[in-house]
Each structure stands twice: as structure tokens, then as C-alpha cells.
N, C-alpha and C positions, 0 to 999 in steps of 0.2 A: 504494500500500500504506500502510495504517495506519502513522503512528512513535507510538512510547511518550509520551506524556504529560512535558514537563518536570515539575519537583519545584523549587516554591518556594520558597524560605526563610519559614518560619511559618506555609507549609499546615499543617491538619489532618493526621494523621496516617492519622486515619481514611481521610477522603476520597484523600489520595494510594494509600494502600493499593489504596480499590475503584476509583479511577481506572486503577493500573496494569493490576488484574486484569481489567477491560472490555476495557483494549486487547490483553490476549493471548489475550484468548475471542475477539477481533474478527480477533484474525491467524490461530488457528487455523480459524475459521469460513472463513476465505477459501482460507486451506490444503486443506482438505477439499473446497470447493465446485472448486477447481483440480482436485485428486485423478480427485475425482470427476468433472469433464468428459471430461478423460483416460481414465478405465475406460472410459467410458459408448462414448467415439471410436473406443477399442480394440475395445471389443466390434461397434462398428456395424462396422468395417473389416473384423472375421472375418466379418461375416454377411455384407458384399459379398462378398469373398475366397470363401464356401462357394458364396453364388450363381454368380459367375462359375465356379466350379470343376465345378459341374452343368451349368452351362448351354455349357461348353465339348465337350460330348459329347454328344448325344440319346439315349445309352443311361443316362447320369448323368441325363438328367430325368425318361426313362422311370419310372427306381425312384426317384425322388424325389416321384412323386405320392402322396399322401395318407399320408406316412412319418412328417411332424414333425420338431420340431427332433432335432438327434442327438445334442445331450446327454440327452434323455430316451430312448430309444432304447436297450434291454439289449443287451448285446454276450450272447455263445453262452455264457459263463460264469457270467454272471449268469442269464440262460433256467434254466442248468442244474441250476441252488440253487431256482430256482421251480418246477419239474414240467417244464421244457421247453416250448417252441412247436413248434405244429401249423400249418401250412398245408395248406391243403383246396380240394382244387380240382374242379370237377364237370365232367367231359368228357361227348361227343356232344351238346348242345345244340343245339337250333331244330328239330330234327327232327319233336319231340314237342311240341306246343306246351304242353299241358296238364302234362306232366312238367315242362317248363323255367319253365313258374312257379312250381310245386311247389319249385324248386331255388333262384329268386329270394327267395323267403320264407326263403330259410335268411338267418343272418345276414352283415353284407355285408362283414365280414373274410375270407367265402368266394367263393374263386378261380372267374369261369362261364368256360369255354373252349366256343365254339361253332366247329360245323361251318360254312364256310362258304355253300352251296348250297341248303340249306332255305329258301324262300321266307319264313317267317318270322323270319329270324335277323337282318335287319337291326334291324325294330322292336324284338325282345324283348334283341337289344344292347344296344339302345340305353335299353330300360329297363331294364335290369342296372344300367345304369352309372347312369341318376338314382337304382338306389337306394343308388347308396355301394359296389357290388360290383365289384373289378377283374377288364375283361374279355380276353380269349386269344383268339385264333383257332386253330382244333383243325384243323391243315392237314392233308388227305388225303395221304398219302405210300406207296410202291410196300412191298405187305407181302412176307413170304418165301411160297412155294409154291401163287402161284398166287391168293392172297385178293386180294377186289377193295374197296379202300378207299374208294371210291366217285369223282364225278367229278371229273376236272381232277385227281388225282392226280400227284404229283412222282413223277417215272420218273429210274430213273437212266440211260435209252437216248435224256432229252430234250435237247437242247443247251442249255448255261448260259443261251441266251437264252429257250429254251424255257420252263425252267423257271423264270428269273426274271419270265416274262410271267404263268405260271400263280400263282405265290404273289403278284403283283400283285396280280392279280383275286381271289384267296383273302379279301385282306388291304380292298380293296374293297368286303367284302361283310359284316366284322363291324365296324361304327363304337364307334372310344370303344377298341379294341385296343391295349395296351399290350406284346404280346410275343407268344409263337406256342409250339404246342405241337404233336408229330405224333400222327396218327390214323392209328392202323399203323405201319406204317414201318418194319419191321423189314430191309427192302431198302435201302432207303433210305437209313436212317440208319447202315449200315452202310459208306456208300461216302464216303469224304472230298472225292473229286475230285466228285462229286453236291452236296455239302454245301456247297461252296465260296460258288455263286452266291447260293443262299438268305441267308448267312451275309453277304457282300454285300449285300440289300439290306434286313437285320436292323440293321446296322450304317450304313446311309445313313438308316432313318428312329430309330434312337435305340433300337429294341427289344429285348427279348428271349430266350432259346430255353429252353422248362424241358421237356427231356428227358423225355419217357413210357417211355423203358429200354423195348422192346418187344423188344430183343435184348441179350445180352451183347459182342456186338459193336461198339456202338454206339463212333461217332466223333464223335457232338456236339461236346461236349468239346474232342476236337482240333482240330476244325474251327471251333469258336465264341471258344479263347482266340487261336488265331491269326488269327482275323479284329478280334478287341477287341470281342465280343460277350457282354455277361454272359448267366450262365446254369447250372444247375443241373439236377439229377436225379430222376426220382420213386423217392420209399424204397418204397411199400405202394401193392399196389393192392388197395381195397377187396372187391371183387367178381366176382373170376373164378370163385367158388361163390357162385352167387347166393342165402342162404338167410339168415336174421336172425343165426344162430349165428356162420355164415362170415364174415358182417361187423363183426359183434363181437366177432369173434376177431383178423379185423387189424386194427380199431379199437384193441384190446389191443395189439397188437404194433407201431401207429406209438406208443402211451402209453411204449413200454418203450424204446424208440429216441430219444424224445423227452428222457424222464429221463434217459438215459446220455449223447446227444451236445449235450444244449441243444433239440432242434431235428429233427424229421422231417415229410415232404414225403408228401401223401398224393393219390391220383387214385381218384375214385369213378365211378359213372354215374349218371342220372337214373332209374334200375330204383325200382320202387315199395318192395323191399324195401329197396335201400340209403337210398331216400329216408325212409323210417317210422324202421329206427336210427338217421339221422341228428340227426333231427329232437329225439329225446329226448338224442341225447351231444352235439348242441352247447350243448342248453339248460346243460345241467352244465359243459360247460368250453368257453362263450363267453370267460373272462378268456383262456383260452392260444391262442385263433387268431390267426392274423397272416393278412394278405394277403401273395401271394407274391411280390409285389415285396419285400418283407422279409425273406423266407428266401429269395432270392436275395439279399440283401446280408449277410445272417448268414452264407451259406454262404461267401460271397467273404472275408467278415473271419476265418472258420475257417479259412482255404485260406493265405492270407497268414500268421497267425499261426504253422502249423507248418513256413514258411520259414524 
């Protein structure tokens, strides 16, 4: 470290002067540059400390793909001062191939949840996801009276291995999956002891469950926080009146949900008229979508806060 300059008998006065004042710009200089290693160390040790704290869970990496740093990142109070966030999510996919590129082209803060079993749902997965869109698998699950959700369907009369074999293969068949969503389900998701195995192997590869609510009975929820599975609800479903008005009308009604709580969760289909509304209300409010790994974590930081 710098010392002070002795002071001779019959220096300049001058020069003592700007001599001493060199050496205290030279100590602060070094003060600062200390300071300032120090911040820079602290801060790199939070950003290990954050990595390691994701990467100690596969559901924490899961919703950490293409989130950003979380200082930038509006908590549900902030959203709330801005209009709210929308997560948008498009079920039945690969079915149709022509409708599910229809759905690709939307913009890629929108959620594609595909069925698994469409012959073409691997590929168009898989270009979902090069274009920036997070993808779901839209897993067939036993609906109430009698509907049939299609194949490989989750039954609640399969055994936990059964069914953990079939959501295997589910989960096989849409690449680039980050989380899961039911297609039906209203049986299904209604049985906790059914829900358990799935829930299991949700929580073995890191993923997620975001609730299509296809019953009031649903047990997601119970079953996904006692597994340590994040996961969340659908607010609006677009399209059960398939008609421009009818869409526009809960298009309105996740706007009003959004404004009030921060933050509403939306499930459409690849139907031509929910795709033609779409098309014109995300042009307008692309700034308010998020991907739904986001409003599953705005929902999680909601849920903690009114603890």
C-alpha cells in the first residue's frame, strides 16, 4: 500500500501540497478497486449459490429454462401495476398437422402441449421447440362417463406400474417436454391414490403438472405438492363455444383476471376459429405473455406470499 509522501524542510509548498493529494487519490483508487473485487466475488458466489440451488432439483431446472436472470423477472405485484401476465397455452396438438403449424407461428412465449400418439408429434415437437416455444405433453387421462380420451390413456383401475409405464411412453413421444398437462381427465385427476405414480415420475425427471381443471374435483394439487412437484391450474378455457365472439369473450375475461390477480393461465385449441382470434390478440398484447414455466413460478411466489 501507498504511504504518504514525507514533507521536507524547504519543499515547495506547492509541490508538497499536490504530492500529498496524489497519494490519497492513489489510496482511495486502490480502496475502491479492493471494494470493488469484493462486490464483483459476492455477486459471482450468488450466481453459483442460484445455480447450484436449481440444479439441486430437476423441477428447479425444469422452470429455469429460458426465464432469465431473477432480478429482472416481475414478481405478481409488479405484473399487476402492468395489465397483468397471460400464459397461453395450445392443447390437442400433432393431431392436425396443418392446424399445429398454424399454432407454431403464434408467438413463442406460447405454451404447445401435444398429444402424444399422433404420428407426427414427434417432429412438429420438436420444431416447436427450435422455434423458442415451451413444449407439454397433453397426456390422455380416464375422463368421467364413459368418454374415451384416446390411446394409452391413464386409468385409475391400472397399477402404479401400469401407469407409470404408460406416461413413460407418453413422455417418449413428445421430445424437448418440459412438464405435462391432462387431456380429459376428469377420472383421473380426480383420484389421489391414481395420481401418486405419475406424480413420481414428474418429480424423478424435474417436470411439471399445469392442471387443465377438467373437474372441480381435481386433486392435482394434493397430489403434486406432496410429491414436491411444481404446478399450477388452468383459469379460462378458451373454446368450449367454438365461435369468434365466444373466444373473445374469455379472451376478455382471462384480461380481467389478469388485471386483478397479476397473472391468469389460459388453454385454447388448434380450432380455426380460436386460431384466427388469436392471431390478431396476441399481435396486441405480445409485451404481456409469458411462457408457462413462469406463471408457474409467479403462481408458486403468490402461494408462499399469503403464508
Amino acid at each position: 500500500m501507498k504511504k504518504l509522501p514525507k514533507i521536507r524542510s524547504g519543499a515547495d509548498p506547492v509541490v508538497v501540497t499536490l504530492s500529498i493529494l496524489a497519494a490519497v487519490i492513489g489510496l482511495f483508487s486502490i480502496g475502491m478497486t479492493i471494494a470493488g473485487v469484493r462486490s464483483d466475488d459476492n455477486s459471482s458466489q450468488s450466481s453459483v449459490v442460484v445455480a447450484r440451488t436449481s440444479d439441486s432439483s430437476g423441477a428447479q431446472s425444469s422452470l429455469a429454462r429460458g426465464m432469465g436472470d431473477a432480478s429482472r423477472r416481475a414478481d405478481l405485484s409488479v405484473a399487476r401495476m402492468d395489465g397483468g401476465r397471460i400464459a397461453l397455452v395450445i392443447d390437442d396438438l400433432g393431431g392436425d398437422p396443418a392446424s399445429t403449424r398454424r399454432a407454431l407461428a403464434l408467438p413463442a412465449a406460447v405454451t404447445l402441449a401435444f398429444l402424444p400418439y399422433p404420428p407426427a408429434t414427434p417432429a412438429l415437437a420438436a420444431m416447436g421447440a427450435r422455434a423458442g416455444h415451451e413444449i407439454i405433453a397433453h397426456v390422455p387421462m380416464q375422463a368421467d362417463k364413459g368418454a374415451y380420451p384416446g390411446m394409452e390413456a391413464l386409468e385409475i383401475v391400472l397399477t402404479p406400474e401400469e401407469i407409470t409405464a404408460r406416461l413413460e411412453s407418453a413422455l417418449s413421444r413428445v421430445p424437448f417436454a418440459i412438464g405435462i398437462n391432462n387431456h380429459m381427465g376428469s377420472r383421473f385427476t380426480s383420484d389421489a391414490t391414481a395420481l401418486a405414480p405419475v406424480m413420481r415420475v414428474l418429480k424423478a425427471r424435474g417436470l411439471f403438472f399445469f392442471d387443465s381443471k377438467t373437474t372441480p374435483d381435481t386433486k392435482v394439487a394434493e397430489a403434486a405438492d406432496r410429491a414436491g412437484v411444481p404446478n399450477a391450474a388452468r383459469d379460462v378455457f378458451l373454446d368450449d363455444v367454438q365461435t369468434a365472439d365466444a373466444v373473445t369473450a374469455e379472451l376478455d375475461r382471462a384480461d380481467r383476471i389478469a388485471r386483478t390477480t397479476g397473472l391468469a393461465t389460459v388453454i385454447g385449441h388448434p380450432h380455426a376459429v380460436t386460431l384466427a382470434v388469436l392471431e390478431g390478440w396476441v399481435a396486441r398484447n405480445k409485451a404481456r405473455l409469458i411462457p408457462l414455466s413462469e406463471a408457474l413460478r409467479l403462481k408458486r411466489q403468490g402461494l408462499q406470499a399469503q403464508r
